[in-house]
C-alpha positions in Angstrom: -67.8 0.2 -65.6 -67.6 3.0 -63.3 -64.9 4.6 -65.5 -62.7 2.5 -65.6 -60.4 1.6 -68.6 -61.0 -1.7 -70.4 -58.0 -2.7 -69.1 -59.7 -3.3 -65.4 -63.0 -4.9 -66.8 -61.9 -6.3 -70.2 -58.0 -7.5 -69.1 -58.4 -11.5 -71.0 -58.1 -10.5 -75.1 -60.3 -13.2 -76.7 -62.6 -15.6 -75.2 -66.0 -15.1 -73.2 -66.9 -12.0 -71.4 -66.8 -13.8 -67.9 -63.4 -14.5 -68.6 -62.6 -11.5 -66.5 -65.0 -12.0 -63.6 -62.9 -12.8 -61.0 -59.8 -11.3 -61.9 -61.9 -7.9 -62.4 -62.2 -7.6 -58.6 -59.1 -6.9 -57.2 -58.1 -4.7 -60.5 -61.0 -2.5 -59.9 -59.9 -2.1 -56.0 -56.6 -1.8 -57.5 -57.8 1.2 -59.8 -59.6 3.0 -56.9 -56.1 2.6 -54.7 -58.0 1.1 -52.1 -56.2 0.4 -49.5 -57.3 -3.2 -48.8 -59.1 -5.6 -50.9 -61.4 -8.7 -49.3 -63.4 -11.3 -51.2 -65.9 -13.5 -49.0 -66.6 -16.6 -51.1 -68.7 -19.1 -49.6 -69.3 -22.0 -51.4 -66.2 -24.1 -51.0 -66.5 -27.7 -50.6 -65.0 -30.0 -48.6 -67.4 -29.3 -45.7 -67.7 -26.5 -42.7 -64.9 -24.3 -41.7 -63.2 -21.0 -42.4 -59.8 -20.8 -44.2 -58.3 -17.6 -45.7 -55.8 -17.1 -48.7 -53.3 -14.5 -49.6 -51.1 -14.7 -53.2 -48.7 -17.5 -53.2 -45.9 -15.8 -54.7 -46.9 -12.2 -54.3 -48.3 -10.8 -51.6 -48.8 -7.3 -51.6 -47.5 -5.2 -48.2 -49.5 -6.0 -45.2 -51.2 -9.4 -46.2 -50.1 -11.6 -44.2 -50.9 -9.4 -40.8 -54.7 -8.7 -42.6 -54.7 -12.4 -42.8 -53.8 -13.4 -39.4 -56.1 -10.8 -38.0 -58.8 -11.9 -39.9 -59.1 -15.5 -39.8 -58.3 -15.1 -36.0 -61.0 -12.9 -35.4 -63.4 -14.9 -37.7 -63.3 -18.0 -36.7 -63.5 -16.6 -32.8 -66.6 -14.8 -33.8 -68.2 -18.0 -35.2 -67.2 -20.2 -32.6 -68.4 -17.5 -29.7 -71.5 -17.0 -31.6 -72.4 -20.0 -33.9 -70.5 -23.1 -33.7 -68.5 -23.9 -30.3 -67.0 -26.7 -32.8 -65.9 -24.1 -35.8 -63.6 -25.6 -37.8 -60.2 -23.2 -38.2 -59.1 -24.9 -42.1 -55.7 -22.1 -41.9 -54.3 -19.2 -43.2 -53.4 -20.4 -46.9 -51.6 -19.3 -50.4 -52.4 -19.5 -53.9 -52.8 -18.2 -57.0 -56.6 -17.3 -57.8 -58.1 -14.5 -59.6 -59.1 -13.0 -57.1 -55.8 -12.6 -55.9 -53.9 -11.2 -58.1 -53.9 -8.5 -60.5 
């Protein structure tokens, strides 16, 4: 738990301890003040490709510019030293856990 308060690791009242997983993440970073919070998750359906996602309704200063750097420089990398073919899926919005706080 790192010392944080049960209100980073334990935020969902009721239910199953993973309740919290993913939501968890960016409160932790949150609780450190980090300065920038990135979650790689790589097993995504829909076939091969690289798509990034900031909060739909609340980004937090700086997002978007992280996120077009990023995916940019991501799906350069992997086509440069990968795939030739590396499929660019876009710079996307939602509203996952990890996400939000």
């Amino acid at each position: 738990y790192f010392g944080a308060p049960s209100t980073v690791w334990d935020s969902v009242s009721g239910g199953q301890d993973n309740d919290d997983d993913v939501t968890c993440r960016p409160r932790y970073a949150e609780w450190w003040g980090a300065d920038l919070y990135f979650s790689l998750h790589t097993n995504a359906g829909g076939g091969s490709g690289t798509s990034s996602y900031i909060h739909d309704s609340a980004p937090t200063a700086g997002s978007v510019s992280f996120q077009n750097a990023l995916q940019a420089r991501v799906v350069q990398d992997l086509r440069q030293f990968w795939d030739p073919a590396w499929i660019d899926r876009g710079r996307l919005s939602a509203n996952f856990g990890e996400l939000r706080l």
